[in-house]
C-alpha positions in Angstrom: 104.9 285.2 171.3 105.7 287.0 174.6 107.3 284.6 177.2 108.1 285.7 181.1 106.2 286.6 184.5 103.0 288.7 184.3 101.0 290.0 187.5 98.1 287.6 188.6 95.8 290.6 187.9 97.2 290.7 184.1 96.9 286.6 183.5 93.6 286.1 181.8 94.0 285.1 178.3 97.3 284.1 178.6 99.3 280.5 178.7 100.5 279.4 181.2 103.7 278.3 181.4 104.3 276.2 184.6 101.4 273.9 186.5 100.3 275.3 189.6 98.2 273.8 192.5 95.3 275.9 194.0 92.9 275.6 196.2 90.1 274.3 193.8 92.9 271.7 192.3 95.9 272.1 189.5 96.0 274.1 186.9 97.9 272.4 184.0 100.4 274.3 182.1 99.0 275.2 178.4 95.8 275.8 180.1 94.4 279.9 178.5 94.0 281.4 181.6 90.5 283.0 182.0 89.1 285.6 184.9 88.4 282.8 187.0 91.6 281.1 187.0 93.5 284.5 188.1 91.4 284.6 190.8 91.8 281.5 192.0 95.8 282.0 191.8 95.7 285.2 193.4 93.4 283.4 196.1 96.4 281.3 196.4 98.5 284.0 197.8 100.5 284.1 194.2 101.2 287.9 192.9 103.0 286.7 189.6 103.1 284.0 187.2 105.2 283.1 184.0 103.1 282.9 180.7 103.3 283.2 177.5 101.1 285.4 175.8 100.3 284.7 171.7 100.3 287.4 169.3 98.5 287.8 166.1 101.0 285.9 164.2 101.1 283.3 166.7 99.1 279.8 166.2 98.5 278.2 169.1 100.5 274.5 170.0 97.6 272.0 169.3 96.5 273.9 166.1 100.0 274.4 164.4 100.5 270.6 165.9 97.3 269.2 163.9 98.6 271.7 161.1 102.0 270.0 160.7 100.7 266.5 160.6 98.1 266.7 158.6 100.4 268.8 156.1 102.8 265.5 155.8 99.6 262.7 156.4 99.5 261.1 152.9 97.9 257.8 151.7 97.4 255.4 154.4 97.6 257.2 157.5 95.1 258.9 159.6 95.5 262.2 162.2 94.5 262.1 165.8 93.4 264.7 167.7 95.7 267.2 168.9 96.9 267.4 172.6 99.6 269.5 174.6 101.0 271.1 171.5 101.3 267.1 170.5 99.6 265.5 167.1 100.0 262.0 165.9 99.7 260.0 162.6 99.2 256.8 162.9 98.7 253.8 160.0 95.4 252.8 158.8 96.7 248.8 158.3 99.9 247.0 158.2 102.5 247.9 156.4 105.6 249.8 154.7 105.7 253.3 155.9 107.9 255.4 152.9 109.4 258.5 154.3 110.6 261.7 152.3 113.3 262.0 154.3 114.5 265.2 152.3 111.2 267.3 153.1 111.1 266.4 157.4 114.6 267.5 157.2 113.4 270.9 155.7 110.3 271.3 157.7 112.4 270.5 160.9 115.3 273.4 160.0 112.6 275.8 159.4 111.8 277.2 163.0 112.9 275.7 166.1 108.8 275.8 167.1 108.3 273.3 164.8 109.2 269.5 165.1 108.2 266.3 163.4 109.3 262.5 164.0 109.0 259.8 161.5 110.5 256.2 161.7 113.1 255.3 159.6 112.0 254.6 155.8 111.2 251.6 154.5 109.7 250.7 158.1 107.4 248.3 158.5 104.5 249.3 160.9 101.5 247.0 161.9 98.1 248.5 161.8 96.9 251.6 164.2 100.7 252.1 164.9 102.2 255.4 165.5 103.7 256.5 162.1 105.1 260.5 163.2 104.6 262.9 165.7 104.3 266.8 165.2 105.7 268.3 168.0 105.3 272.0 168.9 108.0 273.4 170.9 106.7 276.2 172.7 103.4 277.3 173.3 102.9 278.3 169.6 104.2 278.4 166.4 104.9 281.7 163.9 102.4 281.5 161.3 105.0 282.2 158.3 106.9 279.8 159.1 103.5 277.0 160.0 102.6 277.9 156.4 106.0 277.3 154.9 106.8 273.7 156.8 103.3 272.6 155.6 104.1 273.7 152.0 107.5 271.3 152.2 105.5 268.5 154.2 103.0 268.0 151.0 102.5 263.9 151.7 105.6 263.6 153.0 104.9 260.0 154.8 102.8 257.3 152.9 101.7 254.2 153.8 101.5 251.3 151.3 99.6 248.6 152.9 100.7 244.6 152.7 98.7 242.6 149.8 98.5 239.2 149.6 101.0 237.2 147.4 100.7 234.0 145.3 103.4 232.6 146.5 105.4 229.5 145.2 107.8 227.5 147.6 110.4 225.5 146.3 112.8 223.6 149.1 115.9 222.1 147.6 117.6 219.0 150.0 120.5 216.9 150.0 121.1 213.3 151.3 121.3 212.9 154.8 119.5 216.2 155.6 117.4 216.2 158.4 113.6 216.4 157.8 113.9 218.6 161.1 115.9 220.6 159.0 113.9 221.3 156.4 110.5 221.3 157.8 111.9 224.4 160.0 113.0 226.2 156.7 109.3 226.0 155.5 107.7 227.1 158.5 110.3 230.1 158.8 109.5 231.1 155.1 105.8 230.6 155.5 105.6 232.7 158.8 106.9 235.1 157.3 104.3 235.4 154.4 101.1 235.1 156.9 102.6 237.6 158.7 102.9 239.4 155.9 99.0 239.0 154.9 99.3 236.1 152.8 98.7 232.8 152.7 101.5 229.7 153.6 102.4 228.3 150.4 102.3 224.5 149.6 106.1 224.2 149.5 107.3 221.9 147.2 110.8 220.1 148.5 112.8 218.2 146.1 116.4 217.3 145.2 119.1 219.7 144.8 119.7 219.5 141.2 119.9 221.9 138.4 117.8 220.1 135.9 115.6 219.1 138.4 114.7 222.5 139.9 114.7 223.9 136.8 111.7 221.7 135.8 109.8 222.6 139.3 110.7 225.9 138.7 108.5 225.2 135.2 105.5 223.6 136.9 105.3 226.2 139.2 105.3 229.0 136.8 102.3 227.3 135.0 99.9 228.2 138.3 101.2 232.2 137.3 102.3 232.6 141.5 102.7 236.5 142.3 106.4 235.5 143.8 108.7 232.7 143.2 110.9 231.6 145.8 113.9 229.2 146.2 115.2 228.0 149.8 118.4 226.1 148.5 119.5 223.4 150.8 123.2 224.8 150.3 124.3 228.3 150.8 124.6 230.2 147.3 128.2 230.8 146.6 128.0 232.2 142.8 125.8 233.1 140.4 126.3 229.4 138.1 125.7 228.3 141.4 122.8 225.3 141.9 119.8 227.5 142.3 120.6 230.6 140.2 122.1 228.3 137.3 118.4 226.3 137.6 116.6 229.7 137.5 118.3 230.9 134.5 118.1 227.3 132.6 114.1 228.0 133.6 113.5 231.2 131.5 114.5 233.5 134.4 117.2 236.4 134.9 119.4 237.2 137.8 119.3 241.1 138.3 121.4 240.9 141.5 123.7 238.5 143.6 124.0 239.1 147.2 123.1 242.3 149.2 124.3 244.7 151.4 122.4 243.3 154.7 124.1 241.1 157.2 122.5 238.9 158.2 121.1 238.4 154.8 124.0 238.4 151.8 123.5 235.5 149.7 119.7 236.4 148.7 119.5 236.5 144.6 117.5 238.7 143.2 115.8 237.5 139.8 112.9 237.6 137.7 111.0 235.0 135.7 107.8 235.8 132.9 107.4 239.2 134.7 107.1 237.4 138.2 110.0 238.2 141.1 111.8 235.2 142.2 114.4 235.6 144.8 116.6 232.7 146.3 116.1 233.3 149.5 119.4 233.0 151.6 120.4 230.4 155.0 119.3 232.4 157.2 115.9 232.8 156.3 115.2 229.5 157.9 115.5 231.5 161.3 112.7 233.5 162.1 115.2 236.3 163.1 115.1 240.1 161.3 117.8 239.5 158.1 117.5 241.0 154.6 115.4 238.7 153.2 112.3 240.3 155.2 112.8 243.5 153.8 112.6 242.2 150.2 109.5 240.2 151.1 108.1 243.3 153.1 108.4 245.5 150.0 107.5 242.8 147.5 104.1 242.8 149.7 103.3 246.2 150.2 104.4 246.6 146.0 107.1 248.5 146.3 109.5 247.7 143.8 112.8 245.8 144.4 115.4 246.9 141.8 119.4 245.8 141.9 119.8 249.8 142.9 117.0 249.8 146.0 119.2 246.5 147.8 122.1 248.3 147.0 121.3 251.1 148.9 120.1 248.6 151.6 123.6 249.0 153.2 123.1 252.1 155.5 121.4 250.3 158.4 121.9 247.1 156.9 124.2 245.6 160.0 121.2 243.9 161.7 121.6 242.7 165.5 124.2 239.8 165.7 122.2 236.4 165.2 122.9 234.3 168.5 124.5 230.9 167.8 125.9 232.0 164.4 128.4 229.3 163.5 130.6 232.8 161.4 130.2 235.4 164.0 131.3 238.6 162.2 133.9 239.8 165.6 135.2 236.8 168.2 134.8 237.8 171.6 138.2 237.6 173.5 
């Protein structure tokens, strides 16, 4: 591509580079230039304009645009039309957008013409939400290098949509707990899971006991739920804790205590007869972002949850400071 000031008389089938006002209105910049357009600039009293005039191994911005995002559009997302060297992806319903970060890295280092924008991985997106954004630079894009980016983009962003889960609720209290108290656990928890596409569970609150959630943890097991989850009426402190000791007495395994999220540490990972179980931690009976939503949003979309994936949960895992926190992690002075 040739970029710089041509004579008005030389314009037609150009680019041009810079908006200009005329007589009959503006002409945009991007705009191919035809015979009538030079005339109306020269009309203008203008003698020379800067454009950018493609060669044959040149693509122009909206096609190398649609090029790029269609290239990395897997499962789950859908393009838009291409506009001002500018093509979108966006989802086709709710849910967790996976990223390849390795391949937009490529794709981006290939030619400076050549941009695309993702959200992190692991986001979660609601439905007709913009997913990435191809971005051509200039005017055009080399065609080697269009064909190579495309090549490395293969699927690079899927979408797996939110399901709905089975879900099994059990509340754990002690004496002199306020009903208040619990009641706002449930609907916290429950929000959560509508919002996630499934339905509120009946929760089931009893005393916290080992033997006795052990045997809840039983009957609830016998209705084969998609997820199992524990909101303990005391944090979780160790893994022969209340809740995890209960789970394990029940049939079930711990696979991981704690996480890497803040806030959001004390969640237990565990499984029981094939069947996730997490015990969820405190602060999942705020509705405010903590760890324990991105274990439910993966659960929902079925993405696995392994002891590695929380693990690596840690980069990006210092969530915005919870207001009213009685443990704030820095004392203002």
């Amino acid at each position: 591509m040739i970029f710089g000031p041509v004579p008005v008389g030389e314009a037609a089938g150009t680019v041009l580079a810079h908006s200009v006002r005329v007589a009959s209105g503006m002409i945009k910049k991007g705009t191919l230039l035809t015979a009538d357009h030079a005339a109306a600039l020269a009309a203008g009293g203008l003698s020379e304009i800067t454009v950018a005039r493609l060669g044959p191994d040149d693509v122009p911005e909206d096609e190398a645009a649609h090029a790029l995002a269609s290239a990395a559009c897997g499962p789950g997302l859908r393009v838009a039309a291409a506009t001002t060297g500018r093509c979108n992806l966006y989802t086709r319903s709710a849910g967790v957008l996976r990223v390849d970060a390795a391949a937009i890295a490529a794709a981006n280092a290939i030619d400076e013409a050549l941009t695309i924008a993702t959200p992190p991985d692991y986001a979660r997106l609601e439905g007709n939400t913009l997913a990435a954004t191809a971005k051509i630079i200039p005017y055009a894009a080399p065609r080697v290098a269009l064909d190579r980016a495309t090549m490395v983009l293969s699927d690079a962003l899927t979408l797996y949509p939110f399901g709905p889960l089975r879900t099994a609720l059990l509340v754990t209290r002690i004496d002199g707990q306020k009903e208040s108290v619990v009641a706002k656990g449930i609907r916290a928890v429950s929000d959560r899971l509508v919002s996630l596409g499934s339905d509120a569970p009946d929760a089931v609150v009893l005393p916290h006991d080992k033997a006795g959630l052990a045997d809840a943890i039983g009957d609830a097991m016998r209705d084969a739920p998609d997820l199992l989850l524990i909101l303990s009426a005391t944090a979780t402190s160790d893994r022969h804790d209340t809740a995890p000791a209960a789970l394990v007495a029940a049939g079930g395994t711990i696979h991981r205590f704690g996480m890497p999220v803040d806030p959001g540490n004390l969640l237990v990972l565990a499984q029981i007869d094939a069947v996730p179980a997490i015990i969820l931690p405190g602060c999942a009976r705020s509705p405010a972002l903590n760890g324990a939503d991105w274990v439910l949003e993966r659960l929902a979309a079925r993405l696995p949850v392994t002891p590695e994936s929380i693990a690596a949960m840690g980069v990006g895992g210092l969530l915005k400071e919870m207001p009213g926190r009685p443990h704030p992690r820095e004392k203002t002075s």
